[in-house]
C-alpha positions in Angstrom: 102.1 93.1 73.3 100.3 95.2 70.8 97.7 97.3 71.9 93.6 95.9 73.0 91.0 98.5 72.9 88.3 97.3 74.8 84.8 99.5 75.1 83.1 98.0 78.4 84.3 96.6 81.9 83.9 93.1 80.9 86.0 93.6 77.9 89.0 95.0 80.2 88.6 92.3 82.6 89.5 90.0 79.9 92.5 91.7 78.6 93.3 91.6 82.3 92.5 87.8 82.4 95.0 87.0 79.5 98.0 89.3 81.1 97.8 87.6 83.8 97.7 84.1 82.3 99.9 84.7 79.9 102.8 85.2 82.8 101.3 82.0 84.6 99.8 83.6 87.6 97.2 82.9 89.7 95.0 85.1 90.2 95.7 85.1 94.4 99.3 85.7 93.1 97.5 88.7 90.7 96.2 89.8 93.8 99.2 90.4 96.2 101.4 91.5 93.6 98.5 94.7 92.9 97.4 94.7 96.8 94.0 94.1 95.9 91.1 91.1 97.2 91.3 87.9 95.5 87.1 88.2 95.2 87.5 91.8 94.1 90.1 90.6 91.3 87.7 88.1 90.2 84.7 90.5 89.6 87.1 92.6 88.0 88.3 90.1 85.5 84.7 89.4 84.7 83.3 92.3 84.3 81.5 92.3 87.6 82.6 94.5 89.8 81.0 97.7 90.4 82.2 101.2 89.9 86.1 99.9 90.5 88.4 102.6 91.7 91.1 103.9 89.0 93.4 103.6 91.7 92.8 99.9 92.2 92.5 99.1 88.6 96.0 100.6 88.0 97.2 98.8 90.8 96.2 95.9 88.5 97.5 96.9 85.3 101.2 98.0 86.1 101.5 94.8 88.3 100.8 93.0 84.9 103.3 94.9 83.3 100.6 96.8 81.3 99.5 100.7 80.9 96.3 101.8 80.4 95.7 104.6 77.7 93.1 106.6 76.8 92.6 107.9 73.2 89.9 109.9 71.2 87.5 107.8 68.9 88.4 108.8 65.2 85.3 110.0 63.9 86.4 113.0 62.0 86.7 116.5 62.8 86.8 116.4 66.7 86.9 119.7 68.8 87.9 117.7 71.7 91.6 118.5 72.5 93.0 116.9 75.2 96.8 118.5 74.8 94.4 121.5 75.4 92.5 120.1 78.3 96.3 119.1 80.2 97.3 122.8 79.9 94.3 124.3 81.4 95.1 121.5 84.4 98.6 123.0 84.3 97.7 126.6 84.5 95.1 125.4 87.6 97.5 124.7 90.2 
C-alpha cells in the first residue's frame, strides 16, 4: 500500500476506514483486534472523536497492518531538524 498523507482527523479516519475494509473486517472485529470500543472506533473512522490518545490510535493502525509516519512539509529551507530533535531526547535520559 503506497503511502496516504492525510491533514485532519477525519481524513485519517478514512484511511483507517479503507484498511480496514480492504481486509474485510468489521469494524467490532477492528475493535478487538486493537482493544478499543466499537463506538470509539466509529468516531474515530469519522473524524469524530475527540482528542483520541496516540496510544489508542496506534493500537488501531498496527492492528491494520499499517504505521503511522510523520514527515516535515516541503516548503523550502526548513530549520526544523528532527534527526536533531531525537538526539537531544537521547542525550535527556
Amino acid at each position: 500500500m503506497e503511502s496516504q498523507p492525510f491533514h485532519s482527523a477525519r481524513q485519517l479516519g478514512a484511511v483507517l476506514r479503507s484498511a480496514r475494509l480492504r481486509r474485510g473486517w468489521s469494524q467490532t472485529e477492528l475493535a478487538e483486534r486493537a482493544d478499543v470500543d466499537r463506538p470509539w472506533l466509529v468516531k474515530l473512522e469519522t473524524g469524530r472523536v475527540d482528542n483520541p490518545t496516540l496510544r489508542r490510535v496506534l493500537h488501531v493502525v498496527e492492528s491494520l497492518g499499517l504505521q503511522l509516519n510523520v514527515q516535515e512539509h516541503a516548503k523550502g529551507d526548513s530549520s526544523f531538524d528532527l534527526s536533531a530533535l531525537w538526539s537531544e531526547e537521547e542525550g535527556g535520559r
